[in-house]
C-alpha positions in Angstrom: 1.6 2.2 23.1 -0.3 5.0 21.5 -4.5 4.9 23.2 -6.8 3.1 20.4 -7.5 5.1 17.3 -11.2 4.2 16.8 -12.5 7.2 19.3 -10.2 9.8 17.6 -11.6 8.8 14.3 -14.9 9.6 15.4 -13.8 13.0 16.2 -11.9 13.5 13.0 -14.9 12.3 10.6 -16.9 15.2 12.6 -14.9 18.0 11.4 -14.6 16.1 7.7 -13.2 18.9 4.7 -14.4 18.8 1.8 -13.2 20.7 -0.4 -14.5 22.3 -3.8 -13.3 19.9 -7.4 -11.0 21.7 -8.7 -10.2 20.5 -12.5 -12.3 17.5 -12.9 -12.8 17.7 -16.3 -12.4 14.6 -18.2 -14.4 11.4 -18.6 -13.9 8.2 -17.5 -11.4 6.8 -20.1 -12.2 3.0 -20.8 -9.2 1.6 -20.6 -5.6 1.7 -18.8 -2.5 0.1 -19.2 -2.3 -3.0 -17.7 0.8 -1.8 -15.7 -1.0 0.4 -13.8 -3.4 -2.5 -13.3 -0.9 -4.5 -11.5 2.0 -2.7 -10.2 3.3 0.4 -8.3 5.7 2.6 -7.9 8.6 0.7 -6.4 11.5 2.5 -7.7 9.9 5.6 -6.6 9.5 3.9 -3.4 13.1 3.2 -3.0 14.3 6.0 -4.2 12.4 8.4 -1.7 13.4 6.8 1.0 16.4 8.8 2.1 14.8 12.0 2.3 11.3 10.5 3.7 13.6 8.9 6.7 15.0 12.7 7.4 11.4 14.1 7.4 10.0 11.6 9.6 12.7 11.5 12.0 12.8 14.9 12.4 9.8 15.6 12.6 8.5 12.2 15.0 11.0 13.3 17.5 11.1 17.0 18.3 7.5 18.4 16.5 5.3 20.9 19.0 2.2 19.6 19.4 1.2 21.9 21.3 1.5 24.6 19.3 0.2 22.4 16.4 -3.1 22.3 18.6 -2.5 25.8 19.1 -2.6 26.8 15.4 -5.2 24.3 14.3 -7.4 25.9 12.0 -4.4 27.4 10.4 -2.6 24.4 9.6 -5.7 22.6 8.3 -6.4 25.8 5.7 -2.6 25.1 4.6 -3.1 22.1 4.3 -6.3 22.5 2.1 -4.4 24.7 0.0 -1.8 22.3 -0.8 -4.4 19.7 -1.9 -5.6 22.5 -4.0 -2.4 23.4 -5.4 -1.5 20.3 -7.0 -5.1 19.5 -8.1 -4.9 16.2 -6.1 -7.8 14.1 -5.8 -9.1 11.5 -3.4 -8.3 11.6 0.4 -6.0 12.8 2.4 -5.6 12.2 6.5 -2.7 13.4 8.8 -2.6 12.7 12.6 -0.1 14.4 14.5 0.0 13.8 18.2 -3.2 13.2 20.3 -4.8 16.3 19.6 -4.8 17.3 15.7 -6.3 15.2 12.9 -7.1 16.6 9.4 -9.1 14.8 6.4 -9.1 16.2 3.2 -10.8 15.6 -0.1 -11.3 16.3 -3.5 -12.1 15.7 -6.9 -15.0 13.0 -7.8 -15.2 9.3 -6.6 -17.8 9.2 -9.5 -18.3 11.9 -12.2 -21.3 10.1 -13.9 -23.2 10.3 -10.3 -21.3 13.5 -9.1 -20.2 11.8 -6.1 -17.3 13.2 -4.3 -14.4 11.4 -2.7 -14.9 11.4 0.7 -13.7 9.8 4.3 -16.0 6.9 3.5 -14.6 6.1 -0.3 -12.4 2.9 -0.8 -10.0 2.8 -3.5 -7.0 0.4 -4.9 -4.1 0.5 -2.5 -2.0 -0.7 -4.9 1.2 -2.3 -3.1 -0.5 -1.4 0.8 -1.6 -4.9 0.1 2.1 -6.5 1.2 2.1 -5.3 4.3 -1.5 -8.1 5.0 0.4 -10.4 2.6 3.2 -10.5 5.4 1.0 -10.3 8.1 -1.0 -13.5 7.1 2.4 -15.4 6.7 3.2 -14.4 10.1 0.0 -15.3 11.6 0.3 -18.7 9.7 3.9 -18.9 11.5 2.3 -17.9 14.9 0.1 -21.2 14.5 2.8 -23.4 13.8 2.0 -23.9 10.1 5.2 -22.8 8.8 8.1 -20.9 9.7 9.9 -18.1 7.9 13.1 -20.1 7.5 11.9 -22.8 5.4 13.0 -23.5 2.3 10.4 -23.3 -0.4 11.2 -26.4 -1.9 8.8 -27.3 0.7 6.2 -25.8 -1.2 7.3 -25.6 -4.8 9.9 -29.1 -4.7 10.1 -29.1 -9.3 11.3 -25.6 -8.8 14.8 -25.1 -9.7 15.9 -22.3 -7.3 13.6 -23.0 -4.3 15.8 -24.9 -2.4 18.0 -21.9 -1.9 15.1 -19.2 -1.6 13.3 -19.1 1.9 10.0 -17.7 2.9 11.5 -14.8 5.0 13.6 -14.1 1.5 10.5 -13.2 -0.2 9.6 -11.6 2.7 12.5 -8.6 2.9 12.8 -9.1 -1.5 16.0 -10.6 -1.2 15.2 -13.9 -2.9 16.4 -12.6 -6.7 13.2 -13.2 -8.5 12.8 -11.3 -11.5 9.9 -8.8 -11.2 6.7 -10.5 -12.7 5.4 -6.9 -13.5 7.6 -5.0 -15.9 9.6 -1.7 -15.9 8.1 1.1 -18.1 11.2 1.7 -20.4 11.5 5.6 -19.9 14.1 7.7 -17.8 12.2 8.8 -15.2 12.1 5.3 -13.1 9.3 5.8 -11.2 6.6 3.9 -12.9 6.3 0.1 -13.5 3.8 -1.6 -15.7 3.0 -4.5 -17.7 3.7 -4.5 -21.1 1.1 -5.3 -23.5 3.7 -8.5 -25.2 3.8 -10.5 -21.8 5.8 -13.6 -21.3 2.4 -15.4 -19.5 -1.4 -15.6 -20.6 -3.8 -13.7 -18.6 -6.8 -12.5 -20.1 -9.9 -10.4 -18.9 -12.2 -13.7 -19.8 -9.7 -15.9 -17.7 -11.0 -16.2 -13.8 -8.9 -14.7 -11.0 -7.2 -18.0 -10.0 -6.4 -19.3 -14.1 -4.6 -15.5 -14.2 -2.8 -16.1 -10.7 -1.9 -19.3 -11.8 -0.6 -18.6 -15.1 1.8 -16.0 -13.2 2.6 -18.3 -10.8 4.0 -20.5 -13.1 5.8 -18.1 -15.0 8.0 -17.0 -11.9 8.7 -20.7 -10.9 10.3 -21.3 -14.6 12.7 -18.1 -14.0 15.8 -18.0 -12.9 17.2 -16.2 -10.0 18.9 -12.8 -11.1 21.1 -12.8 -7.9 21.9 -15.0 -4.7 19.3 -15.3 -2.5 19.6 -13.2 1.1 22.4 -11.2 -0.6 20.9 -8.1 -2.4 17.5 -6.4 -2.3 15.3 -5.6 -5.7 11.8 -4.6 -5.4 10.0 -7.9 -6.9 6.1 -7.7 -6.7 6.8 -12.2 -7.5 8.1 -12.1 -4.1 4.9 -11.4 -3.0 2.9 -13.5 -5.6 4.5 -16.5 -4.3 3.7 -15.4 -0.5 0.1 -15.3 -1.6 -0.1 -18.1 -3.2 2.3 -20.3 0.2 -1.2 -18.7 2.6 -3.2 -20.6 0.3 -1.1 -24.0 0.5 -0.8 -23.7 4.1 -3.8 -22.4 5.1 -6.5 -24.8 2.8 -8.3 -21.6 1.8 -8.3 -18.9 -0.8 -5.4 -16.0 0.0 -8.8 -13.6 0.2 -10.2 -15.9 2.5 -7.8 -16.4 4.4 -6.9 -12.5 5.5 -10.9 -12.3 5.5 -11.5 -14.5 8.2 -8.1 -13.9 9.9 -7.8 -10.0 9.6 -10.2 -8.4 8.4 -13.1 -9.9 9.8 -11.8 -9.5 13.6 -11.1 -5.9 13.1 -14.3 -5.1 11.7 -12.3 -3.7 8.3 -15.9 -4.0 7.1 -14.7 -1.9 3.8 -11.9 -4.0 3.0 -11.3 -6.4 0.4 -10.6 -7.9 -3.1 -13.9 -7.4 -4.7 -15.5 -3.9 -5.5 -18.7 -2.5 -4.7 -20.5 0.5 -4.8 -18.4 2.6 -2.3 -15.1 2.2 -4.4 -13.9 5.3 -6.0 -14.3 5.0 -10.1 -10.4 5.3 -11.6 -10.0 8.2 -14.0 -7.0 9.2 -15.7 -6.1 12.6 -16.5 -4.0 13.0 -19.6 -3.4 9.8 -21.6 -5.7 6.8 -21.9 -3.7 3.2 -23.1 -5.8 -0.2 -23.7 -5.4 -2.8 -20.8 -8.1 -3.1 -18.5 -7.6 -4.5 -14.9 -8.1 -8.6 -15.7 -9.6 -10.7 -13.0 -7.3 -11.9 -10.1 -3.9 -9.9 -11.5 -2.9 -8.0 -8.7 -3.5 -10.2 -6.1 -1.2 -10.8 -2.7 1.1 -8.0 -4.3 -1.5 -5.3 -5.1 -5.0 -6.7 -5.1 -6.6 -4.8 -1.7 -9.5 -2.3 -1.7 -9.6 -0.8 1.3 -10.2 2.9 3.0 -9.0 5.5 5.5 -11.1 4.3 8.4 -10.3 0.8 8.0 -6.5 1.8 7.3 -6.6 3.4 11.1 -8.1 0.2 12.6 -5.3 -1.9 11.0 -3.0 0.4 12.1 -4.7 0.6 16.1 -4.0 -3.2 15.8 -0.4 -2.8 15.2 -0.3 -0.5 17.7 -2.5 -2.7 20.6 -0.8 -6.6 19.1 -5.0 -7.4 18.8 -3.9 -9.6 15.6 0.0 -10.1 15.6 2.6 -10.8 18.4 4.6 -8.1 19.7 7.5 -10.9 18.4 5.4 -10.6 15.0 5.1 -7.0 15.0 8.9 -6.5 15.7 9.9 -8.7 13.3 8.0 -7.1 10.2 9.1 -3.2 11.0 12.6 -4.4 11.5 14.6 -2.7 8.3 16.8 -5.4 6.7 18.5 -4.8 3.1 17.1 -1.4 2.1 15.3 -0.6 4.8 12.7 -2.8 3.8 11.2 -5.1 6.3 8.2 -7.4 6.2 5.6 -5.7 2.9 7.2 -1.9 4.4 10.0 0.2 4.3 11.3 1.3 7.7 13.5 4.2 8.7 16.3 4.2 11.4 13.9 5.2 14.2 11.0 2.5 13.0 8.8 4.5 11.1 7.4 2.5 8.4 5.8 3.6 5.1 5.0 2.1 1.3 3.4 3.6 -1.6 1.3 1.9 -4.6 -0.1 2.4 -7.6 -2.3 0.6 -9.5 -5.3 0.6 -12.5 -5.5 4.6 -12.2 -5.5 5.0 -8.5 -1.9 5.9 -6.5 -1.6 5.8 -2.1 0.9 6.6 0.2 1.0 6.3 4.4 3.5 6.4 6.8 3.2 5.9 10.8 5.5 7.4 13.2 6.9 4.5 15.0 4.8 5.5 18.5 1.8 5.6 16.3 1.3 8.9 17.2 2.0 10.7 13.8 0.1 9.1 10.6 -0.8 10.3 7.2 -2.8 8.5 4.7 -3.7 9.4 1.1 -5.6 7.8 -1.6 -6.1 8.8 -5.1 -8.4 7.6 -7.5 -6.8 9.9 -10.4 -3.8 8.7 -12.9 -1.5 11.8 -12.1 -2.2 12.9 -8.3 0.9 12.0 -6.0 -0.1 11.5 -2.6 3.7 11.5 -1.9 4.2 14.9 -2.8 1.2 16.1 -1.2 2.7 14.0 2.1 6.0 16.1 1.3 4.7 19.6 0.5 2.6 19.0 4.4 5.6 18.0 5.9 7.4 21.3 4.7 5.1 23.3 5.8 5.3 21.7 9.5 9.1 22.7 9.9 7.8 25.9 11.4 6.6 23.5 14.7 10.2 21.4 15.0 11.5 22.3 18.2 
């Protein structure tokens, strides 16, 4: 397995990029749709997959790294130019191979204070959060609390459908449940949302858990809109209900839970649920709508705040099985219906990758399956697309395929 990343992180904060704001112009709006707030882009997601699978494939397999090291500063000054070019701002990190890392960023974390994003900024990660969601559950099977192939009657026995849904079925999104975050109702199918006329109460004066619960209790009165373990559709309830199963099992709050369990052992000292003064302020660049992010919305399916340097320690754990099994491990990057496994997509050679949005902040990564290529971007800005900044990099590095 790929040597731990922590050492060439170090090495990669030294030679940090930052580059000059180009276009922040805007305020802060006050407000955002509360789709944004909640949900990601999943049909994007699924939809990219075929030609994201080619790239990484290709490009995990036969790329020169040593003429990558080679042509270092040249690659990094393309790579600049691309964040440039399509005015994307937050972070951006690539790691290919042992001996090349880049980090750049752009744009403001906070106008008001003219801070800039940087390496050290934490943002929304937006649907990164299922990949912890799974991990917990898998951790809670690992102790012999549950095990994938129950039923969830076990958990939810007034449910109508649970006796036919299991826990590994909310896992890969094959159970049927109807997506507690709506579709936008355009063309273009790569944004979801929530409507402003929703079928549950939440409000912003409602605590976290009387918003979870009040969605929690919405997806246990629907019905299932296919048989379970027979197709896959993105469903962000999948994961509400996988949150909400850690905190029946476990005794403690989902947060808690992945605190103690995760985050805490791995030193993720930047990651959690609750904001501070390091997360990046979300700004939106064209249109402003009039939701707010309520208390407790996003939770197990799109709740985490979290950063680059923390992202690289969870990925070094993958990598070293310091927090799951290699069993574990294998099981969540398997690709069942999809190519979706356990809170990731996975290509044929076991790359994995996700994307999110939420509030006004986007992310995208993607590890190689040796652990030995890895790009992360964060934005904290309504229309910067971290996957076409991950595409336009990946172009640009057909020159090195062998």
């Amino acid at each position: 397995m790929l040597k731990s990343l922590k050492s060439t992180l170090c090495l990669a904060l030294s030679a940090v990029i930052i580059l000059a704001c180009a276009g922040c112009t805007d305020a802060e709006q006050e407000s955002s749709s509360q789709s944004e707030a909640v949900t990601e882009q999943t049909a994007a997601s699924a939809n990219e997959a075929t030609a994201d699978e080619e790239q990484e494939a290709t490009q995990a397999k036969s790329l020169n790294y040593n003429q990558i090291k080679l042509d270092t500063d040249t690659i990094k000054s393309e790579f600049d130019n691309i964040i440039t070019k399509n005015k994307f701002r937050g972070v951006v990190y690539s790691k290919l191979g042992n001996d090349f890392e880049y980090i750049g960023s752009n744009g403001f974390a906070d106008k008001d204070n003219r801070t800039n994003n940087s390496i050290n900024t934490t943002y929304y990660a937006g649907s990164l959060t299922k990949q912890f969601t799974a991990a917990a559950i898998l951790l809670l099977q690992e102790d012999g609390k549950l095990s994938i192939s129950d039923t969830i009657d076990k958990y939810y026995p007034d449910c109508k459908y649970a006796d036919t849904v299991t826990v590994e079925n909310l896992l890969t999104m094959t159970a049927g449940l109807k997506d507690c975050f709506n579709q936008q109702p355009d063309d273009d199918m790569s944004s979801f949302y929530m409507t402003s006329e929703l079928p549950y109460e939440i409000s912003e004066d409602a605590d976290a858990g009387e918003n979870q619960n009040s969605i929690v209790n919405w997806i246990l009165e629907q019905d299932v809109q296919s048989e379970p373990g027979t197709e896959f559709a993105y469903s962000n309830s999948a994961y509400y209900l996988l949150g909400d199963i850690i905190e029946k099992v476990s005794g403690k709050s989902y947060e808690d839970y992945l605190q103690e369990n995760i985050f805490d052992p791995l030193s993720m000292t930047s990651t959690g649920f609750e904001a501070d003064d390091t997360i990046a302020a979300g700004y939106q660049d064209v249109y402003d709508n009039s939701w707010e992010l309520y208390p407790g919305v996003a939770y197990s399916a799109a709740g985490l705040i979290t950063s680059v340097p923390d992202m690289l320690k969870w990925f070094d754990a993958l990598s070293d099985n310091t927090i799951l099994s290699e069993e574990s491990f294998e099981a969540m990057t398997t690709p069942y219906l999809s190519n979706y496994g356990y809170g990731l997509y996975i290509s044929d050679d076991g790359n994995f990758y996700h994307s999110g949005s939420i509030y006004r902040f986007n992310s995208y990564i993607l590890v190689s399956s040796d652990m030995s290529n890895i790009y992360i971007a964060f934005s904290n800005y309504t229309q910067s697309d971290p996957n076409n900044v991950y595409s336009q990099m990946s172009a640009y590095l057909n020159k090195y395929l062998e």
